[in-house]
C-alpha positions in Angstrom: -17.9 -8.4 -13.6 -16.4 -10.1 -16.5 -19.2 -9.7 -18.9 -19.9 -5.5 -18.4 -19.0 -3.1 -21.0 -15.5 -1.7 -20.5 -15.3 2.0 -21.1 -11.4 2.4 -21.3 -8.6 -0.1 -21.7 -5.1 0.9 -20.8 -2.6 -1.6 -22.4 1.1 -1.6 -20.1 2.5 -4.9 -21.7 6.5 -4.3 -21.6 5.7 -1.6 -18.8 7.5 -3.0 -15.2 7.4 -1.4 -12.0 6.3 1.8 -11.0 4.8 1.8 -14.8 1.5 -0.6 -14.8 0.7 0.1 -11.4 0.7 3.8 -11.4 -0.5 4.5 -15.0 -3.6 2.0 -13.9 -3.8 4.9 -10.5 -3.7 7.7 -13.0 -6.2 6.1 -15.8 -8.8 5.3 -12.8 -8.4 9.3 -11.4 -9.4 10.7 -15.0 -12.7 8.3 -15.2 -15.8 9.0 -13.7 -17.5 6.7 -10.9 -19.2 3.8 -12.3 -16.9 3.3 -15.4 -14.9 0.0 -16.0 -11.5 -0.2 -16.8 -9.8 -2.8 -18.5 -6.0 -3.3 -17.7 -3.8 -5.7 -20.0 -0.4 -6.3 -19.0 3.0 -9.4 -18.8 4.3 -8.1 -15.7 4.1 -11.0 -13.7 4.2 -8.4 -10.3 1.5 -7.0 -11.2 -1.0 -10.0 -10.4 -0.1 -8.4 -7.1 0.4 -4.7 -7.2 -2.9 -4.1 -8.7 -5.1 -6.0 -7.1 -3.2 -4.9 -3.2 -3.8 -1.0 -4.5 -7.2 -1.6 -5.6 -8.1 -3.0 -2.0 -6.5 -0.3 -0.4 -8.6 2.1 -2.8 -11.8 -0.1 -2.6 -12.7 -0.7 -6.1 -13.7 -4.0 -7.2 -10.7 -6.1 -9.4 -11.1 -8.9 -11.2 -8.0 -11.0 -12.8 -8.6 -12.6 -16.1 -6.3 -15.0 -17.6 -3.7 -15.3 -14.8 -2.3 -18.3 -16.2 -1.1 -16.9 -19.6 1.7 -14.5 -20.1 -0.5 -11.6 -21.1 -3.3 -10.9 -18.7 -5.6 -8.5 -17.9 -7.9 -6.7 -14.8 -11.6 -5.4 -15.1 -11.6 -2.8 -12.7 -14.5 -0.9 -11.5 -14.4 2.7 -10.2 -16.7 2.5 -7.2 -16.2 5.9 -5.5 
């Protein structure tokens, strides 16, 4: 999923909790099904809020660059 085109990117670096988990929530409600969203964030938490909310939602979520301090998810709005 890495390699698709992303067609919004919400950076929440400096964001901490509720912050990167629900702006990602509120960024995937205003796209359409089918679009990709690209997440970039240093809060270490969220390597497990965001992927834990996208199972529960069912969209595929992809973490890239776990190991350095600034990270980021490809999402993909499914539904």
């Amino acid at each position: 999923m890495v390699s698709v085109k992303v067609d919004r990117r919400l950076d929440v670096r400096g964001k901490v909790c509720p912050y990167p988990t629900g702006d990602t929530r509120e960024a995937l409600l205003e796209m359409r099904v089918g679009e990709i969203l690209e997440v970039v964030t240093d809060y270490y938490p969220a390597r497990q809020t965001i992927p834990a909310l996208m199972e529960d939602l069912g969209y595929p979520c992809e973490l890239i660059d776990g190991d350095q301090p600034v990270f980021r998810f490809i999402i993909q709005k499914t539904r």
